[in-house]
C-alpha positions in Angstrom: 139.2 -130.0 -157.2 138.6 -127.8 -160.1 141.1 -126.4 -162.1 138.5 -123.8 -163.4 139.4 -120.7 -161.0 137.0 -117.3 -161.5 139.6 -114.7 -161.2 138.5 -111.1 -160.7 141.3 -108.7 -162.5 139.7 -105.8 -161.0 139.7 -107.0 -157.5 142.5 -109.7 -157.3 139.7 -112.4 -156.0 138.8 -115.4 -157.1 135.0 -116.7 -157.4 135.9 -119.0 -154.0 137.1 -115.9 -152.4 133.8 -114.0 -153.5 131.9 -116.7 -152.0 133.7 -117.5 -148.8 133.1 -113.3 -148.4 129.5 -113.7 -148.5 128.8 -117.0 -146.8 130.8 -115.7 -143.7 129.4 -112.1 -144.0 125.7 -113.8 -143.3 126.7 -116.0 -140.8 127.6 -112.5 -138.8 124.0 -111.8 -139.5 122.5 -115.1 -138.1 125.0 -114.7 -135.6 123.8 -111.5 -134.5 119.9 -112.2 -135.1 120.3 -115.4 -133.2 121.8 -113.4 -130.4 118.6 -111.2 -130.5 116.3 -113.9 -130.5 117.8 -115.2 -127.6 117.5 -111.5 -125.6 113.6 -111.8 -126.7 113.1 -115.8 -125.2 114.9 -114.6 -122.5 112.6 -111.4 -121.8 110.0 -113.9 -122.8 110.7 -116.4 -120.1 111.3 -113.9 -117.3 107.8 -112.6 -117.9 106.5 -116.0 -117.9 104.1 -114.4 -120.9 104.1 -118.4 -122.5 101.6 -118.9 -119.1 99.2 -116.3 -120.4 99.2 -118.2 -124.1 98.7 -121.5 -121.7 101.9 -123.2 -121.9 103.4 -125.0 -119.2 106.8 -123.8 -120.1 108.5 -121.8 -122.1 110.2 -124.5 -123.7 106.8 -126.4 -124.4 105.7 -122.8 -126.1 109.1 -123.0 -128.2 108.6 -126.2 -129.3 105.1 -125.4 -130.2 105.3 -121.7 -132.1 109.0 -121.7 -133.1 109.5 -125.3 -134.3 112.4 -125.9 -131.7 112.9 -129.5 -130.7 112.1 -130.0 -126.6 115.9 -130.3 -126.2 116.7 -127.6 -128.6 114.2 -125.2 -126.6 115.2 -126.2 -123.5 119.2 -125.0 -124.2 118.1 -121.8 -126.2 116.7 -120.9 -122.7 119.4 -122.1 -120.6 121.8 -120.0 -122.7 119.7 -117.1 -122.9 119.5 -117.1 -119.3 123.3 -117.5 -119.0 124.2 -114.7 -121.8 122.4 -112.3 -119.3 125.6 -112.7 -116.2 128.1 -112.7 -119.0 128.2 -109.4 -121.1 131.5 -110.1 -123.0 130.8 -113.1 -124.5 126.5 -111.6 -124.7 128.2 -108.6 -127.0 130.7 -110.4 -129.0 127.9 -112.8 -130.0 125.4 -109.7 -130.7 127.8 -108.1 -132.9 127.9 -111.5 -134.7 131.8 -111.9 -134.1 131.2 -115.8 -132.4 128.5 -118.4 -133.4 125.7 -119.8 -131.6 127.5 -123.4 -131.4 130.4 -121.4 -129.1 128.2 -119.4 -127.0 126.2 -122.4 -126.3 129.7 -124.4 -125.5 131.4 -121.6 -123.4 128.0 -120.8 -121.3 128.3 -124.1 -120.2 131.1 -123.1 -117.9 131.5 -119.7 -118.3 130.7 -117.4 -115.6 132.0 -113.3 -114.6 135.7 -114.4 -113.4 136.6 -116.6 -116.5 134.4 -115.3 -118.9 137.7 -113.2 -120.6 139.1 -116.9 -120.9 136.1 -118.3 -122.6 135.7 -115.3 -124.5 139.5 -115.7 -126.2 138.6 -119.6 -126.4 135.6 -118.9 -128.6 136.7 -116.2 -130.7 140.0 -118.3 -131.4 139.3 -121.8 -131.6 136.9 -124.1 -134.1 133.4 -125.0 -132.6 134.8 -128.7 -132.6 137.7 -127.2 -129.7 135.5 -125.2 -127.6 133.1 -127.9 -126.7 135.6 -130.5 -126.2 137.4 -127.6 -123.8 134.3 -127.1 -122.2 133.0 -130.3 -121.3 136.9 -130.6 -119.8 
């Protein structure tokens, strides 16, 4: 640890609070943008518009136009497809207030009659406890 601290006299924060501030400000955004992206694959699948670009699936177009690994691909869909039954969790995640990595842990189980359960779990528990609650 350093024992250089930025301190801001006009604020009262230090250079690591500064920082922490914006790192977790644009994780909102990607939180939120990721949410979008998933509405679009989702709309995308339904569609089936990756048959008229002559893909087999929408994974394979994924994997192919967006970079995604075939198992990476293949869970953005599932949990686009999920987020759709559960709105809660679908506008938490939109308003960039829980990560990808929890969304994609709680839609494992999650469904309309626990999804207030799931919904506290993410929002109050580290990635790390939500997937190992999950796959319980």
């Amino acid at each position: 640890m350093s024992s250089n601290i930025h301190f801001d006299p006009q604020t009262g924060a230090t250079e690591a609070d500064r920082l922490g501030a914006e790192i977790t400000e644009l994780c909102g955004y990607i939180y939120a943008a990721t949410s979008h992206l998933l509405e679009l694959i989702r709309e995308f699948d339904e569609n089936r518009y990756w048959e008229e670009q002559g893909f087999a699936s929408c994974a394979s177009w994924l994997n192919f136009k967006c970079g995604f690994g075939s198992n990476a691909a293949r869970e953005r869909l599932r949990v686009a497809h999920a987020l759709k039954a559960l709105p809660k969790i679908s506008a938490e995640f939109s308003q960039g207030k829980i990560s990808y990595s929890k969304v994609r842990a709680v839609t494992r189980a999650a469904t309309p009659e626990n999804e207030d359960l799931l919904l506290m779990v993410a929002k109050h528990g580290n990635a790390s406890n939500v997937e190992r609650l999950v796959s319980q």
